[in-house]
C-alpha positions as CSV (number, residue, x, y, z in Angstrom):
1,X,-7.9,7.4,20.4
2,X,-4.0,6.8,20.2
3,X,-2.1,8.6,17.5
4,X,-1.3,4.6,16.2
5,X,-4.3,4.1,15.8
6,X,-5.0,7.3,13.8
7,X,-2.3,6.8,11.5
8,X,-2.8,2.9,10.9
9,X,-6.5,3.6,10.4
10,X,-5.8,6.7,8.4
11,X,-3.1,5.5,6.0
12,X,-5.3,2.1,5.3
13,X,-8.3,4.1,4.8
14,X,-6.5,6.6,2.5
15,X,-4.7,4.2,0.7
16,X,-7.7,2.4,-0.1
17,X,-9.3,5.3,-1.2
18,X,-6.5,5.8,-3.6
19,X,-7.2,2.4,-5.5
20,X,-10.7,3.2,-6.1
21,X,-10.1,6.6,-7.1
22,X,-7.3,5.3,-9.7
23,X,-9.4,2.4,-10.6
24,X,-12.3,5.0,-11.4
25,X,-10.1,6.9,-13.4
26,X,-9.2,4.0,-15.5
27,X,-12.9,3.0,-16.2
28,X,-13.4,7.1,-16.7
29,X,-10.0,7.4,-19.7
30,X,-11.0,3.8,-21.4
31,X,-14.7,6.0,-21.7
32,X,-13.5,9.1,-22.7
33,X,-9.8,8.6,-24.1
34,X,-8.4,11.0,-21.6
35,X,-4.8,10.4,-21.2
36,X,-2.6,9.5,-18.1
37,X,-1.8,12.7,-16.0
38,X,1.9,13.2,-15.2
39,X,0.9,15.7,-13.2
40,X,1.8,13.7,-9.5
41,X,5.3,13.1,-10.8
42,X,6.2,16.5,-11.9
43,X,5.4,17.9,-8.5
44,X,6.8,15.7,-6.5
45,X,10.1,15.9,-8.7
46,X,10.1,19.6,-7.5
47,X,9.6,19.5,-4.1
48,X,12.2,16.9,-3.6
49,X,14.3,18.7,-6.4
50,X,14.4,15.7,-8.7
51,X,15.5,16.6,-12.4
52,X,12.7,16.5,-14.7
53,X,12.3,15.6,-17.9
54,X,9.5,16.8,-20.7
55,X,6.6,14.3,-22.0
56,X,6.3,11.1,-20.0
57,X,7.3,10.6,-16.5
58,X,8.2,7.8,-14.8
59,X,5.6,5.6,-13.2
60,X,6.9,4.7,-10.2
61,X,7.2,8.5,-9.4
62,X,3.7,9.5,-10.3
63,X,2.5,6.8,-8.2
64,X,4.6,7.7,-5.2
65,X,3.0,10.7,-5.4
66,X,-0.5,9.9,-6.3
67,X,-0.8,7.1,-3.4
68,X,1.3,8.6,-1.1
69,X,-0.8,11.8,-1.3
70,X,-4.3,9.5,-0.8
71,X,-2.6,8.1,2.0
72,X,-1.2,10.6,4.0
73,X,-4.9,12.9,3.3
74,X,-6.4,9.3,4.6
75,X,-4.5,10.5,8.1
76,X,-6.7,13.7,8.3
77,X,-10.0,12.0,7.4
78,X,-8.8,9.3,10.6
79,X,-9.0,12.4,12.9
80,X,-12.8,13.4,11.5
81,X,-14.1,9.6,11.9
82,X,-12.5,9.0,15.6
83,X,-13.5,12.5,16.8
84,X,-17.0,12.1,16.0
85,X,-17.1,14.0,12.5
86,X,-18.4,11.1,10.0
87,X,-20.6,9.9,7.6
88,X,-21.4,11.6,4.6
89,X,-21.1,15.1,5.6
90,X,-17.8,14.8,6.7
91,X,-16.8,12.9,3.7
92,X,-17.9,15.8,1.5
93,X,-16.1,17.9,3.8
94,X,-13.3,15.9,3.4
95,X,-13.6,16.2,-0.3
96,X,-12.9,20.0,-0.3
97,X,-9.5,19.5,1.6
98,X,-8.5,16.9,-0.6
99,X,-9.2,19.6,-3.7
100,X,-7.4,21.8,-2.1
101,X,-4.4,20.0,-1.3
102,X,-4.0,19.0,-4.6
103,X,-4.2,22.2,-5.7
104,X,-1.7,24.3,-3.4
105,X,0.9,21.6,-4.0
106,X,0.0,21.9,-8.1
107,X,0.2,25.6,-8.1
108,X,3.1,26.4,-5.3
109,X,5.3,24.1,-7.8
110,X,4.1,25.8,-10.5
111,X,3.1,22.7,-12.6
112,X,-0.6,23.8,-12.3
113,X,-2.6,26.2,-13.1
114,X,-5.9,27.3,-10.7
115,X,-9.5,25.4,-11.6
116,X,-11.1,28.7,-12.2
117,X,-8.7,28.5,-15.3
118,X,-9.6,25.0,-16.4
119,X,-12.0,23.7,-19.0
120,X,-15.3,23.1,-17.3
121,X,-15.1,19.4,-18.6
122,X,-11.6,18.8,-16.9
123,X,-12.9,20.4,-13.6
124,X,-15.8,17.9,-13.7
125,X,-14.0,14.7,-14.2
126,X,-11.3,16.5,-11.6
127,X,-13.8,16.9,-8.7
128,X,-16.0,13.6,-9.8
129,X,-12.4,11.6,-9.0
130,X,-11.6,13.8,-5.4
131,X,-15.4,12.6,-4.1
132,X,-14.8,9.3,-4.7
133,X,-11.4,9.0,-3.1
134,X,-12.8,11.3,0.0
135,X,-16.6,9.4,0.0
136,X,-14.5,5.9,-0.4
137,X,-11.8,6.5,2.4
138,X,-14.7,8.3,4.6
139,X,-16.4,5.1,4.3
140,X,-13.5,2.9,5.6
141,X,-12.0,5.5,8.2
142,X,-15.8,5.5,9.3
143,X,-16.2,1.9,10.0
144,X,-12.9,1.6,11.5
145,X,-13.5,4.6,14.0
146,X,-16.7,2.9,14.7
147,X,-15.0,-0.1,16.1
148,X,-13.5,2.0,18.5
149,X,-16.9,3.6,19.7
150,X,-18.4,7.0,19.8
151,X,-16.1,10.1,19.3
152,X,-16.3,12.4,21.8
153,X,-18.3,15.0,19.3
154,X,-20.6,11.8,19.3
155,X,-20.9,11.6,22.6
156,X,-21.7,15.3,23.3
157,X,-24.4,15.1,20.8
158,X,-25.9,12.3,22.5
159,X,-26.4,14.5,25.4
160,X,-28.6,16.8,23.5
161,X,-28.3,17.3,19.7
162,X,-27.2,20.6,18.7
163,X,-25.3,23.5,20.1
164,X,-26.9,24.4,23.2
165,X,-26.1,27.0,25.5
166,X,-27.7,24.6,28.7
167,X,-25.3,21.5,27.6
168,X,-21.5,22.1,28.6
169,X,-18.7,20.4,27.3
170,X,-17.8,16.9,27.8
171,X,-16.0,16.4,31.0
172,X,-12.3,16.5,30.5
173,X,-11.8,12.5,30.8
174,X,-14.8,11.6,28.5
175,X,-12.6,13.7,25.1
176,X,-9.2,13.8,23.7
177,X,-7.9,16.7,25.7
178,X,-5.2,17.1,28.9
């Protein structure tokens, strides 16, 4: 595993989770009539300290933010797949962070509010959206790891499946260590 490769596979992987995520959402608003969040713009226009304006923000900002965000995330879900932690598992794991992240940058900046505080329906469509960015870019980080082989949590596995007190660790070689 070289960082390149990590980050290549990782931004593709995210990235492309992003488009199926937004195109989701569009099937999802044209269903329910839910508007366009500005949500993305606004925070990124405060942690760059960009002026903001009220009602509508500007596109290209919201989508900097929105696909830069599923890219970036795609990095960390790179790491799971090429050190052994994938399939469908991970990818829920992997759905939690991305929750998450959304939510520290929404309520550090003060342009959200925490889910405990949202309408259950809002939370629903919220965390039905996350899982199919994380479950999508799981799936592509996934197959590209694969190409490069077992990772080494993989490999230890194969030894004997499990935590076992009679299996050590990899040897120092076989895993991505000094």
């Amino acid at each position: 595993m070289t960082i390149t490769r990590v980050l290549w596979q990782g931004l593709a992987a995210g990235t492309v989770g992003g488009v199926v995520m937004t195109l989701g959402e569009k099937v999802e608003q044209a269903v329910t009539g839910r508007p366009d969040s500005h949500v993305p713009a606004r925070v990124l226009q405060r942690l760059t300290g960009r002026p903001e304006r009220p009602g509508t923000q500007p596109p290209p900002v919201n989508w900097a933010m929105h696909y830069g965000q599923a890219a970036l995330l795609g990095v960390l879900r790179s790491v799971m797949a090429q050190t052994g932690l994938r399939g469908p598992i991970a990818s829920a794991k992997f759905t939690v962070v991305r929750l998450t992240n959304d939510q520290i940058l929404e309520n550090a900046t003060g342009v959200g509010a925490p889910p405990s505080t949202w309408p259950r329906k809002e939370l629903v469509v919220d965390v039905l959206h996350k899982a199919v960015y994380a479950f999508v870019t799981g799936a592509v980080a996934d197959a590209l790891a694969a190409r490069d082989g077992l990772g080494p949590g993989q490999r230890h596995a194969a030894l004997r499946p499990g935590r076992r007190a009679d299996v050590g660790p990899l040897p120092r070689g076989d895993a991505y260590s000094r």
